[in-house]
C-alpha positions, -999 to +999 in steps of 0.1 A: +342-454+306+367-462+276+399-474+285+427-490+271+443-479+236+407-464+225+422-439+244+453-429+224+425-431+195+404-406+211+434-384+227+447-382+186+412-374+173+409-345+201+437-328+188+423-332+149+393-317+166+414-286+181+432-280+148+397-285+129+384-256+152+410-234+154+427-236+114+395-245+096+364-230+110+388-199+128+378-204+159+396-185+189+424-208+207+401-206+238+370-214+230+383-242+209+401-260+236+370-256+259+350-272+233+373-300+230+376-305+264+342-306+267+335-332+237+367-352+250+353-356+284+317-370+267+333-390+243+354-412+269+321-413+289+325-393+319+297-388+336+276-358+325+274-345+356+312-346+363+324-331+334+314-294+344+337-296+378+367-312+361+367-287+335+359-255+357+385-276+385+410-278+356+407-242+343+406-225+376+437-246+393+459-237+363+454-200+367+448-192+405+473-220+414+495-219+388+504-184+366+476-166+363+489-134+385+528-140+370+508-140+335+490-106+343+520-088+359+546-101+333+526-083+305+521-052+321+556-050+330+563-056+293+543-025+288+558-002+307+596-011+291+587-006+259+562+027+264+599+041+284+622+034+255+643+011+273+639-017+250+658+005+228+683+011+248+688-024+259+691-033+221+714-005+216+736-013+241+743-051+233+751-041+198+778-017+206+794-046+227+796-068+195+806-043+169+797-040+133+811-070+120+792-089+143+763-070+142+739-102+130+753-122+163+747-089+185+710-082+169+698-120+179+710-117+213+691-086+217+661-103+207+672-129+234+673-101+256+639-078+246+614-108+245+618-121+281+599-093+295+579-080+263+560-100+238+573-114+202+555-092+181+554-061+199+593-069+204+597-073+168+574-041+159+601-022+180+634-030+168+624-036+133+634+000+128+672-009+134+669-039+099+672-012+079+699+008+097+720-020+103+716-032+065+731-003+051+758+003+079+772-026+071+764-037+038+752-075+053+718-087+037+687-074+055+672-112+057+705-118+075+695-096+101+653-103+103+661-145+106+691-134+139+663-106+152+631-128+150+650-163+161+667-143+189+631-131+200+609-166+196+636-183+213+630-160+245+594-163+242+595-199+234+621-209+261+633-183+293+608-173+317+589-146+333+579-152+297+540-168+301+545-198+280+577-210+296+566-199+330+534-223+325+558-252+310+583-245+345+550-245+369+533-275+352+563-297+358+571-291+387+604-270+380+623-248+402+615-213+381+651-200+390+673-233+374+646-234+347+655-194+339+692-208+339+694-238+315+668-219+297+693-196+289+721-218+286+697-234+255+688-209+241+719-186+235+736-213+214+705-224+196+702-181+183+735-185+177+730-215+155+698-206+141+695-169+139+734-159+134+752-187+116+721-194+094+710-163+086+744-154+078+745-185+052+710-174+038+714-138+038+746-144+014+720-159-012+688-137-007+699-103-013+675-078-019+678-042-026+671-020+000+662+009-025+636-017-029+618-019+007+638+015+027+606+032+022+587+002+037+603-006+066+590+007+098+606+036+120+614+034+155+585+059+174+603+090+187+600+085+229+590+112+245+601+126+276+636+126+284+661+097+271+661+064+297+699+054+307+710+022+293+720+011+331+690+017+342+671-001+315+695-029+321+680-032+355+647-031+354+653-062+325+671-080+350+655-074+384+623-098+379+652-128+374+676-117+396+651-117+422+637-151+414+673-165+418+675-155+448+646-179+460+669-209+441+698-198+457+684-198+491+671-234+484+703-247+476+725-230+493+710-216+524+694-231+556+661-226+574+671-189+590+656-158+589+678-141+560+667-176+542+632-171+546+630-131+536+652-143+506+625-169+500+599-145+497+610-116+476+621-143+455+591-161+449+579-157+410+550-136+420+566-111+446+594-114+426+573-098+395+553-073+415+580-056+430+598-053+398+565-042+383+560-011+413+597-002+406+592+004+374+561+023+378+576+043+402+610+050+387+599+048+343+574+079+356+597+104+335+599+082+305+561+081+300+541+101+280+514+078+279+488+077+308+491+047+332+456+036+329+467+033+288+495+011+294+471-010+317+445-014+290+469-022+263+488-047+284+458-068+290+441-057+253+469-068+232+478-099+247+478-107+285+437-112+288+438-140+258+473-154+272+458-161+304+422-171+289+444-196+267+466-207+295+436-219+317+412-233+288+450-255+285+450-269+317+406-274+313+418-296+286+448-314+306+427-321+332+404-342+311+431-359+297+448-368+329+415-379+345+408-404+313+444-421+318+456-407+289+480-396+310+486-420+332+500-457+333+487-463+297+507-435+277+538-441+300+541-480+291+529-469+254+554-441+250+586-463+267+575-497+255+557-499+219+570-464+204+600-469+219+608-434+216+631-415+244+606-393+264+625-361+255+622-359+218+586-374+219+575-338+236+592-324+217+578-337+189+547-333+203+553-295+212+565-291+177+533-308+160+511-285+183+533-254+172+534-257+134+495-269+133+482-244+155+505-217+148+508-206+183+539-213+205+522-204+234+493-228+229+520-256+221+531-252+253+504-249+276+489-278+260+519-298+261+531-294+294+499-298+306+496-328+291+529-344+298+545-320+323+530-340+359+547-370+343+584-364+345+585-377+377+567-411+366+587-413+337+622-407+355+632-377+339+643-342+356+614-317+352+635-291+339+647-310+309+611-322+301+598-289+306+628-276+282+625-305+256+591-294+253+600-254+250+627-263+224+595-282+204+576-242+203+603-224+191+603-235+151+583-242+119+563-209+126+541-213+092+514-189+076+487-199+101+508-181+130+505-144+136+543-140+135+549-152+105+530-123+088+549-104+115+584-112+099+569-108+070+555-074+073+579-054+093+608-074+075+594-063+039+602-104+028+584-122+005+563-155+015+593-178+002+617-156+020+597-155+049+599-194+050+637-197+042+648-169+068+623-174+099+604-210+094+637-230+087+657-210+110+633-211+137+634-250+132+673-251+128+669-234+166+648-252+178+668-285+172+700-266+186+677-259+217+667-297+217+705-306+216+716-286+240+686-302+261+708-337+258+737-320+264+726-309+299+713-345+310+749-354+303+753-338+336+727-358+356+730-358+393+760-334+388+739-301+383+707-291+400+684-298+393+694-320+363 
């Protein structure tokens, strides 16, 4: 079996390989990372017979050990928000709270907000309808307010769990979900702030268009039927699913080994936590519906759960081959610290960030990132939570023309290609290095917070 730096050789021509598959011949994310995992495993001359079982082994302790039943639920969940209109209302209400004037600042914070439970472009598809609204309500340019909406939303999807990617990224190193749902948040407010607000503020003030130009191109907001959700309610129902999971870190911190402790412990854990905010909301968003359940339940695992969580395990197929080779072991570590001599939390995030822009899927970044890299932060001497965040911050930016969001923005936001790439691509970047900075700014606070 090859060993020693034929390995980093072999690790760097595997990803070639995945970008070969997946950019070049189009080949779906999960088939191409099994295929790679596959010709990895024969390259560094595991036995043939092995390389079945550490594959399957991989694939199936990633899922049934790891997220695939948070994955499922958290979609579905999604689902049933947005069918009920509360989405809406949840967007609705955080702009009232920051006013017209600060209606850019208000608009990425929703997005903030609407993509932990419900997916980026879906999210986007929804409150696109308010660009236009908000545009001519206030005179501000309407790439001002599609660079704070879409940055608000990747850096939710990219970064604060139940969301799937950052829910894989929490469970593969070893991160208590509840702190990584708080510093998550900590990150990525500033970085929308940053990114989306402040920068789409300075590039909205020199990309102007007319909106005679695209008002009959923009997307409306569907009608919902049934009667109107309350904004408390929808409020909620967004918050139970975290509230509940910080519970279970609470109880860990702060509580000893008693009964209360232990019933705490359980509604709190990520996937009781999910399902009982997932049965709530089937039981009480009944009178918001007009769509039948078994719909919702279809288009939850059609539009994006079924490939998220066919991705997710193909990710850890390919991380287990890695690990087993020593890619991940002893060899990287004394590479990474030693020759490269580059500090362990911008090198995943570099990593992440290569991943993101060539593959043009945050998601994938992640999973294969974490995978990779996340069972090391121990080894390496660094919390989990910051690693696991470094590596998030990496997924948020450069979104190019190879990632279904781009055309996303670029659709529902009526931009051009350049504008596209000056509004979202460089101010998903500019967020993503806020995110990474804040990152640092946490492991200031080593030994002094939790989990830090």
């Amino acid at each position: 079996m090859i060993t020693g730096s034929m390995l980093i050789i072999i690790f760097v021509l595997s990803l070639a390989a995945l970008f070969f598959l997946i950019l070049k011949m189009k080949l779906d994310p999960f088939i191409s990372l099994i295929v790679v995992a596959f010709l990895t495993a024969l390259v560094i001359g595991f036995p043939i017979s092995d390389i079945p079982g550490i594959i399957t082994q991989g694939f199936g302790d990633t899922l049934v050990g790891g997220v695939g039943i948070l994955i499922g639920l958290g979609v579905i969940f999604g689902e049933f928000l947005g069918a009920s209109g509360a989405i809406e209302k949840i967007a609705a209400g955080i702009m009232r709270i920051f006013g017209v004037k600060r209606s850019p600042a208000g608009l990425s914070i929703t997005g903030i907000a609407v993509s932990i439970p419900v997916f980026f472009d879906a999210a986007f598809v929804i409150l696109s309808g308010l660009l236009k609204s908000l545009a001519k309500k206030t005179g501000i340019s309407i790439i001002t307010f599609v660079t704070a909406l879409g940055v608000g939303l990747i850096l939710a999807h990219s970064m604060i769990a139940p969301t799937p990617g950052p829910i894989v990224v929490a469970e593969n190193t070893g991160s208590d979900l509840g702190l990584f749902i708080i510093y998550g948040i900590i990150c990525a407010i500033p970085a929308a702030l940053v990114g989306g607000y402040f920068y789409g503020s300075f590039i909205g003030k020199r990309i102007h268009p007319s909106l005679d130009e695209i008002e009959a191109q923009l997307p409306e907001i569907e009608a919902k039927p049934k009667k109107e959700i309350s904004s408390g309610l929808s409020f909620f129902l967004l918050g139970l699913p975290i509230i509940l999971i910080l519970l279970n870190t609470v109880t860990d911190l702060w509580l000893g080994d008693n009964s209360i402790s232990k019933f705490l412990g359980f509604i709190g854990d990520k996937n009781i936590a999910l399902l009982i905010s997932l049965i709530v909301g089937i039981i009480v968003l009944k009178p918001y519906i007009d769509v039948p359940y078994n719909k919702l339940y279809t288009q939850a695992m059609n539009s994006a759960g079924g490939m998220i969580i066919l991705i997710t395990g193909a990710g850890g197929a390919f991380g287990a081959v890695i690990k087993q080779s020593g890619i991940g072991g002893d060899y990287l570590i004394d590479t990474m610290q030693g020759g490269w001599n580059i500090p362990i939390l911008l090198l995943v995030f570099i990593f992440s960030q290569i991943l993101r822009a060539s593959l043009g899927s945050a998601t994938v970044a992640l999973v294969t990132t974490s995978s990779i890299m996340g069972p090391m932060a121990m080894e390496l001497g660094v919390s989990p939570v910051l690693l696991g965040l470094a590596i998030c911050a990496g997924a948020v930016g450069l979104s190019l023309p190879n990632d279904s969001g781009f055309w996303v923005v670029n659709k529902f936001g009526r931009l051009t290609i350049p504008q596209t790439i000056q509004a979202w691509s460089i101010g998903g970047f500019i967020a993503g290095l806020t995110a990474l900075a804040m990152v640092y700014f946490l492991s200031l606070f080593t030994g002094i917070l939790p989990g830090i």
